[in-house]
Each structure stands twice: as C-alpha cells, then as structure tokens.
KELO-763884 format. One record per residue (C-alpha): residue number from 0; residue in one letter; x, y, z. Coordinates in nm, 3 decimals. Each point is the difference from the previous one (the first is absolute). Last residue first. Layout:
N
{rec NUM; a; {X; Y; Z}};
...
This chain:
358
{rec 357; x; {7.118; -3.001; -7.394}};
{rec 356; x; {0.312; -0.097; 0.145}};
{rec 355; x; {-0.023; -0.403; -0.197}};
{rec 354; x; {0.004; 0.140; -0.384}};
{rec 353; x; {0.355; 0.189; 0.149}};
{rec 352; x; {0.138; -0.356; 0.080}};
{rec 351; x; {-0.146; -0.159; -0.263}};
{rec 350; x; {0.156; 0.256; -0.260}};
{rec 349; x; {0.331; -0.020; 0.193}};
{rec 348; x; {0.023; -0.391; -0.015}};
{rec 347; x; {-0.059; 0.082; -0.359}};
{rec 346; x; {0.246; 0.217; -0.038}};
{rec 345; x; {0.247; -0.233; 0.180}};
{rec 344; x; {-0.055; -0.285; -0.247}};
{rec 343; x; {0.209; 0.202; -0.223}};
{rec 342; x; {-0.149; -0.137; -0.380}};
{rec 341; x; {-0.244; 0.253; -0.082}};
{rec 340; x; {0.326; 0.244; -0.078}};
{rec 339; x; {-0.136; 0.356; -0.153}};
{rec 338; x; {-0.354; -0.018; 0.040}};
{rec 337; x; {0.005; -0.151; 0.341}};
{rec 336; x; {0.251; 0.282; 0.134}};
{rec 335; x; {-0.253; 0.234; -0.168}};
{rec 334; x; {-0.291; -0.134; 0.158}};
{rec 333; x; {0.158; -0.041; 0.343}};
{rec 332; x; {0.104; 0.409; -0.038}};
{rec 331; x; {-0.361; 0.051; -0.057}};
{rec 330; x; {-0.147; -0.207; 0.286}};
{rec 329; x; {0.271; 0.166; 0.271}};
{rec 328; x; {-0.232; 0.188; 0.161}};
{rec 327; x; {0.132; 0.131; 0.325}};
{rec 326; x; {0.042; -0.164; 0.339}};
{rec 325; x; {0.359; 0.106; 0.027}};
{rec 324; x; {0.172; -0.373; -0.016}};
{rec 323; x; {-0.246; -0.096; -0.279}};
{rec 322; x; {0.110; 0.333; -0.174}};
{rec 321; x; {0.345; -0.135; 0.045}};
{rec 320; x; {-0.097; -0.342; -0.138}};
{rec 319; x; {-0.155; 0.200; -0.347}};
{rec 318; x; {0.312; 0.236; -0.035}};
{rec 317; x; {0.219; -0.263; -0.019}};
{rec 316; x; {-0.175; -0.229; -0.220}};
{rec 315; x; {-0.035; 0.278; -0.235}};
{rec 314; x; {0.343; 0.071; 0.022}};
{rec 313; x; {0.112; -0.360; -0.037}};
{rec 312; x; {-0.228; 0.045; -0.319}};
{rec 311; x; {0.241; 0.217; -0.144}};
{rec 310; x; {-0.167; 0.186; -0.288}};
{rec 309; x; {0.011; 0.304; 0.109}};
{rec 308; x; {-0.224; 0.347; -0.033}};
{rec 307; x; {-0.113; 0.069; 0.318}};
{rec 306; x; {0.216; -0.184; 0.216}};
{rec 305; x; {0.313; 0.186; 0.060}};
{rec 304; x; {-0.068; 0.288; 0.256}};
{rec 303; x; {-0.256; -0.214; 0.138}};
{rec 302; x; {0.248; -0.280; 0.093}};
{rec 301; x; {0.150; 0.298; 0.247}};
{rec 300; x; {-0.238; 0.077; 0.189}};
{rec 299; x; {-0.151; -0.377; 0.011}};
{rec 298; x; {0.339; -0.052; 0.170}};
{rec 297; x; {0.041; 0.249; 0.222}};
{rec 296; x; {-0.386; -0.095; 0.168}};
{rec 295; x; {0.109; -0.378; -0.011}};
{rec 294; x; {0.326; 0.011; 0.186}};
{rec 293; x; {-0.023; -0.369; 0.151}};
{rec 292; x; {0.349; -0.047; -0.050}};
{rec 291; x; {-0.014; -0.303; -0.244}};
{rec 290; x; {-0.224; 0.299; -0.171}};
{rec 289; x; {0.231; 0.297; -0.003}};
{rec 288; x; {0.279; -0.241; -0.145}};
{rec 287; x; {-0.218; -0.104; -0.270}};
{rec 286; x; {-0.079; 0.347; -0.110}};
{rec 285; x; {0.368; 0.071; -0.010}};
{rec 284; x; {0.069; -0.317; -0.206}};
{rec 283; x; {-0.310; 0.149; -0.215}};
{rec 282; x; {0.144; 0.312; -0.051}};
{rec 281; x; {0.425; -0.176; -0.107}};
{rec 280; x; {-0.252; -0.169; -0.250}};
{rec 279; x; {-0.170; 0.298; -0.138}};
{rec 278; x; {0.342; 0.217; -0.031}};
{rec 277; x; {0.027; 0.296; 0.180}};
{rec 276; x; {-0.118; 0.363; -0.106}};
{rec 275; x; {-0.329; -0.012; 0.243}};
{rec 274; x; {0.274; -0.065; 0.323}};
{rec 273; x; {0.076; 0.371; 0.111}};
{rec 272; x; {-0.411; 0.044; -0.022}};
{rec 271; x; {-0.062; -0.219; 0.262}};
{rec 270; x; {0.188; 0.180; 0.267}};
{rec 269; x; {-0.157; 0.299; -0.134}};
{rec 268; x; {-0.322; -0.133; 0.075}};
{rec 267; x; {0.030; -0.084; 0.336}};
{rec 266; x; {-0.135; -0.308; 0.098}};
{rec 265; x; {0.238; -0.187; 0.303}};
{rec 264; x; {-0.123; 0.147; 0.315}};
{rec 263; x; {-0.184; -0.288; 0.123}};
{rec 262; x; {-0.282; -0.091; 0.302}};
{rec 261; x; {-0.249; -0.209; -0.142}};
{rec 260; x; {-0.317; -0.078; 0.257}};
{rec 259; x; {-0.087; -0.348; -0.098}};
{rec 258; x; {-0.268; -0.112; -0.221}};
{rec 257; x; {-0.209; -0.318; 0.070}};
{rec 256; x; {-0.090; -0.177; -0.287}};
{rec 255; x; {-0.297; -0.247; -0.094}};
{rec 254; x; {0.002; -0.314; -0.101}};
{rec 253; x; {-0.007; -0.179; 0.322}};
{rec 252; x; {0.315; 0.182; 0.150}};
{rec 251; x; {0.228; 0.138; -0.253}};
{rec 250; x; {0.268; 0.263; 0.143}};
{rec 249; x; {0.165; 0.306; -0.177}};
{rec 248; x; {0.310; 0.207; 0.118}};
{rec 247; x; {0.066; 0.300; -0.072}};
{rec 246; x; {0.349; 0.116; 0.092}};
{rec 245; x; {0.173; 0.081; 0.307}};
{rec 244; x; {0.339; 0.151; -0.109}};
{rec 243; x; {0.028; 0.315; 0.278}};
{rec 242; x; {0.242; -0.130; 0.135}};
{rec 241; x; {0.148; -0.338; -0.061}};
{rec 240; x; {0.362; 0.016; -0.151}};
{rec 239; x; {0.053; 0.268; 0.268}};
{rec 238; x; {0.011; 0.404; -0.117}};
{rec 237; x; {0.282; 0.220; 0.160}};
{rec 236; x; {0.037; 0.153; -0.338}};
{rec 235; x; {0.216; -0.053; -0.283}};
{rec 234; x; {-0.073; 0.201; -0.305}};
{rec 233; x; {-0.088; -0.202; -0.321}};
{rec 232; x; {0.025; 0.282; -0.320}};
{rec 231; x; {-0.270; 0.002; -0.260}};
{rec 230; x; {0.024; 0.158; -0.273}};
{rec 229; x; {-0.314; 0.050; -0.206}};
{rec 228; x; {0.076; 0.392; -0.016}};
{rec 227; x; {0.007; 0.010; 0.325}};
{rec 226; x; {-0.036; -0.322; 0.297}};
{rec 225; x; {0.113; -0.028; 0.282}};
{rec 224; x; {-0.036; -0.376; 0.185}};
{rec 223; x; {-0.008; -0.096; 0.347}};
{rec 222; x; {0.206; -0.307; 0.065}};
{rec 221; x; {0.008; -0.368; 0.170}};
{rec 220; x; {-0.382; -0.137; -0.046}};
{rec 219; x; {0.010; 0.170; -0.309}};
{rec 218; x; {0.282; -0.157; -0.166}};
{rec 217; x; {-0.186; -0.335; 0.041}};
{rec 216; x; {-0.194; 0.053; -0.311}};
{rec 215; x; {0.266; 0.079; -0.248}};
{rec 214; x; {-0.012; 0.233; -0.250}};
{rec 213; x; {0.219; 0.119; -0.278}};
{rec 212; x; {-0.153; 0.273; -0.195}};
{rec 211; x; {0.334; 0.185; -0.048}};
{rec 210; x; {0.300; -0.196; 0.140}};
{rec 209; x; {0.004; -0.018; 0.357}};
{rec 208; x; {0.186; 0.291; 0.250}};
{rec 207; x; {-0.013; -0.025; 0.383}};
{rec 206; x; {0.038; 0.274; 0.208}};
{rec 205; x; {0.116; 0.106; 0.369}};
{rec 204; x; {-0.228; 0.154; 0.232}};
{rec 203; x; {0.179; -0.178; 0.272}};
{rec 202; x; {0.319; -0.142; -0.118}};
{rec 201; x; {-0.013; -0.310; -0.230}};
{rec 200; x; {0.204; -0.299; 0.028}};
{rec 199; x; {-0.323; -0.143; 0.234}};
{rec 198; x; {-0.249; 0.068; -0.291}};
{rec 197; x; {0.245; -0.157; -0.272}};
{rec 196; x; {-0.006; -0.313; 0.237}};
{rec 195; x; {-0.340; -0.015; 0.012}};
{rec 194; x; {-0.048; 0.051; -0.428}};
{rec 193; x; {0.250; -0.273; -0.009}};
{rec 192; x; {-0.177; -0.269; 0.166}};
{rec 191; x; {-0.315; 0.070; -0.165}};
{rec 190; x; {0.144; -0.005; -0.329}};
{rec 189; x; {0.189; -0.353; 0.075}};
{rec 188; x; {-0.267; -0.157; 0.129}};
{rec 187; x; {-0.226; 0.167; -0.323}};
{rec 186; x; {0.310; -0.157; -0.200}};
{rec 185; x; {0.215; 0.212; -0.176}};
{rec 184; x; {0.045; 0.102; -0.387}};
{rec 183; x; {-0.225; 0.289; -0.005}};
{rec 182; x; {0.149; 0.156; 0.335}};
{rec 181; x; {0.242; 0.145; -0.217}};
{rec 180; x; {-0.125; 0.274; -0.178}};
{rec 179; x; {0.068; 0.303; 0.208}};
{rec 178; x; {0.149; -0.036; 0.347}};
{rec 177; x; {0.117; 0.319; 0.079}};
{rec 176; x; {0.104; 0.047; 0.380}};
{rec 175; x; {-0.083; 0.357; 0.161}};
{rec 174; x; {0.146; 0.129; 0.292}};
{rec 173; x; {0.228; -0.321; 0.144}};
{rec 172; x; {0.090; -0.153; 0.253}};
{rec 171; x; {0.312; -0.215; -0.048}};
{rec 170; x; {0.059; -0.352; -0.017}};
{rec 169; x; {-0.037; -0.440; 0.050}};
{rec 168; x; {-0.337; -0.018; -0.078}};
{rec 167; x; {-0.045; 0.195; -0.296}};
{rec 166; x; {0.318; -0.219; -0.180}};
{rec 165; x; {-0.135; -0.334; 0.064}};
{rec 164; x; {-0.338; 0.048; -0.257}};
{rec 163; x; {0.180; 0.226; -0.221}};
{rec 162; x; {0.257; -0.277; -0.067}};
{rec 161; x; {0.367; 0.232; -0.055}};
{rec 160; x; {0.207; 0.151; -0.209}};
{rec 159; x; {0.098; 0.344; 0.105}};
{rec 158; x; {-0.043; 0.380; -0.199}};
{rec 157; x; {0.077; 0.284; 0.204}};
{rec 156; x; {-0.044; 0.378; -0.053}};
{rec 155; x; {0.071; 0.346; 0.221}};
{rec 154; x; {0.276; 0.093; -0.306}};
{rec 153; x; {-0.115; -0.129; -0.337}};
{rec 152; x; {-0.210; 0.309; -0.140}};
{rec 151; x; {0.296; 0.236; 0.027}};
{rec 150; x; {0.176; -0.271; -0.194}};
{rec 149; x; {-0.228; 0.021; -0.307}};
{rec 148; x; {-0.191; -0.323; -0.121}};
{rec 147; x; {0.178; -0.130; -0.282}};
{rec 146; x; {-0.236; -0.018; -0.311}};
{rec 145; x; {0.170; -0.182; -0.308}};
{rec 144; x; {0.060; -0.059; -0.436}};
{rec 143; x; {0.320; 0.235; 0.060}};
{rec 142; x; {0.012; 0.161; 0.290}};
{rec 141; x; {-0.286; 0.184; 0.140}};
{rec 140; x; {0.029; 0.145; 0.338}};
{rec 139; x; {-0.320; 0.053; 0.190}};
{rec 138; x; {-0.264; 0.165; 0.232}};
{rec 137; x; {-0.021; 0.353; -0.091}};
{rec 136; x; {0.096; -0.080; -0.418}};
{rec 135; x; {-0.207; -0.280; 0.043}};
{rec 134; x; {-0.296; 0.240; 0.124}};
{rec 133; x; {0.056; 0.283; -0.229}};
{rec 132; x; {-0.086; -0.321; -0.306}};
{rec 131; x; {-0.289; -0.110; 0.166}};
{rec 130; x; {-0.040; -0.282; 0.213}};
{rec 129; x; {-0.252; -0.348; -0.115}};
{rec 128; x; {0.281; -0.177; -0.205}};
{rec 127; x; {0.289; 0.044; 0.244}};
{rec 126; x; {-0.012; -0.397; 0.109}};
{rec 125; x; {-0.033; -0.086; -0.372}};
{rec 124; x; {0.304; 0.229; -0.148}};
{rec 123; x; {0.234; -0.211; 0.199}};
{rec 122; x; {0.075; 0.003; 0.381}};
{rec 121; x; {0.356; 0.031; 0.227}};
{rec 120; x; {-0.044; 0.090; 0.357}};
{rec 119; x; {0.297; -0.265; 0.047}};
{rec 118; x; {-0.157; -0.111; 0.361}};
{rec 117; x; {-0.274; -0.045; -0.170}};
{rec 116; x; {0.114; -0.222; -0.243}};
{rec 115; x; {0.192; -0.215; 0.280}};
{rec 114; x; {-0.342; -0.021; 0.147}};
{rec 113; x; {-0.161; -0.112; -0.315}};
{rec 112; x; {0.264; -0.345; -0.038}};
{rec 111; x; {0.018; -0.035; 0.357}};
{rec 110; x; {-0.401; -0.085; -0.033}};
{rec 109; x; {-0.136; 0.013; 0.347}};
{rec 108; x; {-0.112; 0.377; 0.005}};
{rec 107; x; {0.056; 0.284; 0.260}};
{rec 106; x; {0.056; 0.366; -0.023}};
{rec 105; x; {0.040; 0.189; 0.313}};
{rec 104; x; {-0.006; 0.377; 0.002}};
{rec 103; x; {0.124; 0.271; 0.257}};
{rec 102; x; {-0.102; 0.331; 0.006}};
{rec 101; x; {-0.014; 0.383; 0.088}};
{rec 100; x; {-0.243; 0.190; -0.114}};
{rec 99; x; {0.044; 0.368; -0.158}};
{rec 98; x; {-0.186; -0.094; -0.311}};
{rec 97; x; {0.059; -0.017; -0.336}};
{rec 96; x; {0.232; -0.313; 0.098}};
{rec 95; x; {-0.286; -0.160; 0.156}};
{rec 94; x; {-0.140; -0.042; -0.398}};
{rec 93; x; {0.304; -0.144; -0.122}};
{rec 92; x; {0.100; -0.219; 0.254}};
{rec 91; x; {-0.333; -0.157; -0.041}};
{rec 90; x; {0.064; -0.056; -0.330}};
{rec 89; x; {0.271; -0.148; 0.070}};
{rec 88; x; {-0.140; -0.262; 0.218}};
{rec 87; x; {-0.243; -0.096; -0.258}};
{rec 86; x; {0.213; -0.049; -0.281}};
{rec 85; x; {0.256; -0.226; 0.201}};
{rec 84; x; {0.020; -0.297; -0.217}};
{rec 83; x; {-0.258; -0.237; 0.201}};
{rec 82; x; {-0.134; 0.227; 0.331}};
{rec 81; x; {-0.186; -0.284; 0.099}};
{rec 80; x; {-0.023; 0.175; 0.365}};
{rec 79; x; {0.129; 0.289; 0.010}};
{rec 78; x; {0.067; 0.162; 0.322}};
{rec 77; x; {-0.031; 0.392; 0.142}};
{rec 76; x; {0.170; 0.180; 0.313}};
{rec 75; x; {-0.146; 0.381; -0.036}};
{rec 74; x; {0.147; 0.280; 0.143}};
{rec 73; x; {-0.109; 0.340; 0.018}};
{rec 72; x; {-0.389; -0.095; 0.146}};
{rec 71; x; {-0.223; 0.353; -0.005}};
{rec 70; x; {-0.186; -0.145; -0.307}};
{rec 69; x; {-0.112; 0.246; -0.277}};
{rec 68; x; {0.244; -0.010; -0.236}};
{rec 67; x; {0.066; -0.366; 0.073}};
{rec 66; x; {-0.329; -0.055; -0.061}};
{rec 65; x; {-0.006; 0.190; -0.307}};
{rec 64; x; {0.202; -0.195; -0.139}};
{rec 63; x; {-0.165; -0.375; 0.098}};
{rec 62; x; {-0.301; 0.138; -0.194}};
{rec 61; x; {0.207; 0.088; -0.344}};
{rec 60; x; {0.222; -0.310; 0.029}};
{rec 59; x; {-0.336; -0.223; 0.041}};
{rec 58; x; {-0.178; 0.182; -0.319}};
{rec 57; x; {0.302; -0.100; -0.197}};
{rec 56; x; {-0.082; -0.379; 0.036}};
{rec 55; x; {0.317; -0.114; -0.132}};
{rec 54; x; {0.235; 0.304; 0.036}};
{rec 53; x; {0.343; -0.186; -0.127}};
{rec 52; x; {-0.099; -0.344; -0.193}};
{rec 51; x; {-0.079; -0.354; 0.123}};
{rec 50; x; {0.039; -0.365; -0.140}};
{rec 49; x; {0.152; -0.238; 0.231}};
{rec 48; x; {-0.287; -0.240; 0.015}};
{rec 47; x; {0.052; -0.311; 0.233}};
{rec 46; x; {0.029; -0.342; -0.104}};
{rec 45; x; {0.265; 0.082; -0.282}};
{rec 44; x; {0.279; 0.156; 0.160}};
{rec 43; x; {-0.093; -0.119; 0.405}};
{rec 42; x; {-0.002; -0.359; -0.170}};
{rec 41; x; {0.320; -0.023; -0.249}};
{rec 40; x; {0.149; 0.170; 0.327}};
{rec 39; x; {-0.045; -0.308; 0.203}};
{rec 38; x; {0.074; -0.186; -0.260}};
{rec 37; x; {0.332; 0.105; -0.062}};
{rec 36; x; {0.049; -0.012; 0.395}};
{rec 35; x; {-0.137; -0.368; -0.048}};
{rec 34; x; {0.317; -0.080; -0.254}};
{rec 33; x; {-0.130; -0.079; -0.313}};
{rec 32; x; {-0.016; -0.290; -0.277}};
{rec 31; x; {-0.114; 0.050; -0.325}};
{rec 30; x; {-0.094; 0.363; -0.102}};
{rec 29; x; {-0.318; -0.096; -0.204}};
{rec 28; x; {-0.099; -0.243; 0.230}};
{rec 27; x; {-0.009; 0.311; 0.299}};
{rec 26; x; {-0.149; 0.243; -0.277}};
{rec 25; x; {-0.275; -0.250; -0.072}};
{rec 24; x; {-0.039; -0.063; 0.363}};
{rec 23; x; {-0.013; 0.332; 0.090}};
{rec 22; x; {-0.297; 0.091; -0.253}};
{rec 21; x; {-0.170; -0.303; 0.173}};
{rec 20; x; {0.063; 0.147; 0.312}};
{rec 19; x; {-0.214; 0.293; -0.124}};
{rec 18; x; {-0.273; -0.135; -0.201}};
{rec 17; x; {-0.051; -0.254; 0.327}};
{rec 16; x; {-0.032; 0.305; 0.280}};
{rec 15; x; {0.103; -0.116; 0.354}};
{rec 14; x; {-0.031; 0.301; 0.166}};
{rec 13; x; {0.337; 0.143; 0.160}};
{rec 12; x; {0.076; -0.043; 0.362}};
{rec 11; x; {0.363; 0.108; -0.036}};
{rec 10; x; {0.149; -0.316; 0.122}};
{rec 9; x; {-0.309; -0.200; -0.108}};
{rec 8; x; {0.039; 0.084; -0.386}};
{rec 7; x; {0.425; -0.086; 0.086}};
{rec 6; x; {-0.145; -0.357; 0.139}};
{rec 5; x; {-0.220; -0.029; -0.291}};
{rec 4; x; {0.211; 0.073; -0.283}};
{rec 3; x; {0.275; -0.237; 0.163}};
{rec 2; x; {-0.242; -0.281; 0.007}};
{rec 1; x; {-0.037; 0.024; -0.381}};
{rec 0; x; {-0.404; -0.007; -0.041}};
C-alpha cells in the first residue's frame, strides 16, 4: 500500500479496506503524479460515501418535530458530524424553522470539496428526489437544471472542514449532535473514543442521532436510548462506562458449569427491532461485538431474530456457543452449523464440548 494512503487512512482513523484503496490506486495511476493534498481529497471523495438526499429517514424529521413542539428548551446549539454536502443540516433548518426555536447549526465534513458545496446550498434533481413538489417550492429556488437552498433557511448555519475525531474535543456543548453513517468506516478504538467524547460535547439530556438501525454495543454503557416508531435517539445521562454492564458470565470447572448471577439491562425488544432491516453481515459484526464483550443474553436476543430460516453457518455457530454460554441446548444449532460447513474445527470442538455437560 502507497505510504501516503496509509498515513492520510491513519490521520482520520479510517479502516483499512483493500477494494477501496485499490479503487484509489487505480485513480491515483490513472492521474499520474499528485500532490498529497490531491490525494488527500482523492481519499475523503472516494473512501467515504457522499451520497445523501433532503429528509432521509423521514420518520426521524417527523419525531425530532414534535419534540421541539413539545420541549420547553427555545434554543438549541446542534453539530453535524459527517455532514458531506449539507443535506442534512438543512433539513434541519427546515423543520426548526416551523417552529418558534431559536438555533444555531454546525455542519462538519473533511472533504473541502463537499463543504464548499454546502456552503453553496446548491443540489441537483437527486438530493430533492424523496420531497414533494409544495415542499421544493417551500424549501427551494430552482434555476435552471438546480436546487438552491433558500436564504431564510441559511441564516443560524455553519459548515467547517475539519477531522471529526479532533474537532469534538476541542468545542462547544451542544443539544443534539447527528452522527449518522459514519462510524462505519472507523476503528472500534476509534468508535469508542469518539462516542466518549460526543458524550462530554453534549449537555445534559442532550441527544445523539445514528443512522437508522445502526448499533453499536458500547453506546450503551454511555447513553439511554428512546425509542418510537423504531427510532431510537441516544440521550446522555450521568451513566459510567461500567454501570450497570455486568454480564453473564460462565465458568468450567471439572466438566460441569457454574452459573453466575447476570445482572444486565441490555434486551429490550424494541432496541432489537431498530436493527432487523440491516444487512446480515453488518448483524453478525454486531453479534460479534456483544460476544468479545461477554454480552451473551443480548446477543442470543438478537441472533434469534435472524436464525430461523438462514443459511449462514457462522449463525449457527453463533447461536450454538451462546447457548453453551447460557446453559441451554445448543445440539440443534451444532447440527445445523455441522450440516452447513463440516470443515470449522470449531464446531466440533463445540459438539465435544456440549457432548461433555451432560
């Protein structure tokens, strides 16, 4: 790998992902030579995904309205961060300006090239795709072939280029911070170090926004959660990393195994449901998380939402060790696991394992 991909990867603590630097390679040798600022933005364009639209997630605009409605706060001090070409931001412009809140709005995003876009308010057809036609006439000014974002909807808003991971350490407090799709391309490290400092850049009872049904495990040890319509929104409480986080854990002794009291607060079944629509693999990473953590009860919740009809035999496998790990049968999810890969040496260490409880 070129050494400048890697030291600009480990500047913003993105993943290294081979399909993608190779994509950046091609473009890099198809280019020729480049100056590292070139590259630099070469990487934040095409490592990262810039796609988004106005009202993604409508259900999220809906709830977040009528809190405002509701909410005895009048002014609200909110940050962006990811906020690529501005379509989030502005939309939340445009649903606190139907209310009588007052506001100030922070977009930020490393890619100069999105930023300046932003900035412009300017957005084709694509961005406007999912509003209806009373809405862009409420919202926008079409000339020509583009969307400009209305003046009235600019004021209270701005749009910097920064690293995320340095920029919530060095500012403001704020009321709610959206952080919606971005996480994906970090390091756990790097996740876990950035949902703490999002925690301390919040003000008590403030919120934290995710994508829909993304999940990650360590976000409860640091927030509440809300959850309506199968929304959830993180609220920052007084909680420590630790408390209340005891989970199960299970100890061998001569073949037999002793069970200790589980203390955990982690299986609610709406939580679970906000993740059912994401993809298999991005579940399993999930799962795996839960189970380097010693979360066994959360995880078997949620690996039964998936299992029944798949043909994964990680999920299988899965589902027979944490039934090990909560002294229940596992001897049907073994057979499947078996059935579907007889080669993972695992499984049968498993079988033995389970053959040697009885």
């Amino acid at each position: 790998m070129n050494n400048s991909i890697k030291e600009i990867l480990d500047k913003y603590g993105l993943k290294y992902d081979n399909k993608r630097i190779k994509n950046i390679e091609n473009i890099i040798n198809y280019f020729g030579e480049i100056s590292y600022n070139e590259l630099e933005n070469i990487i934040l364009e095409n490592y990262t995904i810039g796609e988004s639209y106005f009202f993604r997630d409508k259900d999220l605009w809906k709830i977040l309205k009528q809190f405002f409605l509701r909410d005895k706060k009048q002014t609200y001090n909110v940050l962006s961060l990811g906020c690529s070409r501005g379509e989030e931001v502005y939309t939340f412009s445009f649903i606190i300006n139907d209310t009588d809140k007052d506001y100030k709005i922070t977009g930020v995003d490393a890619s100069f090239e999105r930023i300046k876009q932003a900035k412009e308010g300017k957005y084709k057809k694509w961005s406007v795709r999912k509003l209806t036609k009373s809405d862009i006439n409420k919202y926008f000014e079409k000339k020509g072939d583009y969307y400009f974002v209305k003046d009235k909807f600019k004021k209270h808003i701005e749009f910097e280029t920064a690293n995320i991971t340095n920029y919530i350490k060095n500012n403001d407090k704020y009321d709610i911070i959206f952080l919606r799709r971005v996480l994906i391309y970090f390091t756990e490290m790097q996740i876990k170090s950035i949902l703490k400092n999002i925690k301390s850049s919040l003000n008590d009872n403030g919120l934290l926004i995710l994508g829909h049904g993304e999940f990650y495990p360590y976000l409860t040890k640091l927030f509440d959660y809300e959850i309506t319509n199968n929304i959830v929104l993180w609220k920052k409480t007084n909680k420590e990393a630790t408390e209340n986080f005891k989970t199960k854990k299970t100890i061998y002794s001569n073949n037999k195994i002793i069970k200790e009291k589980k203390s955990y607060n982690l299986n609610n079944e709406k939580l679970i449901d906000t993740l059912s629509n994401i993809p298999e693999e991005e579940y399993l990473e999930i799962i795996e998380k839960l189970i380097s953590e010693k979360n066994y009860a959360f995880a078997y919740n949620l690996i039964n939402k998936i299992s029944d009809n798949s043909l994964n035999y990680l999920i299988w496998k899965y589902k027979a060790f944490l039934e090990i790990q909560l002294n229940l049968d596992p001897t049907d999810s073994l057979n499947k696991a078996i059935f579907l890969n007889s080669d993972d040496d695992e499984l049968w260490a498993l079988k033995r394992l389970n053959g040697n409880r009885r």
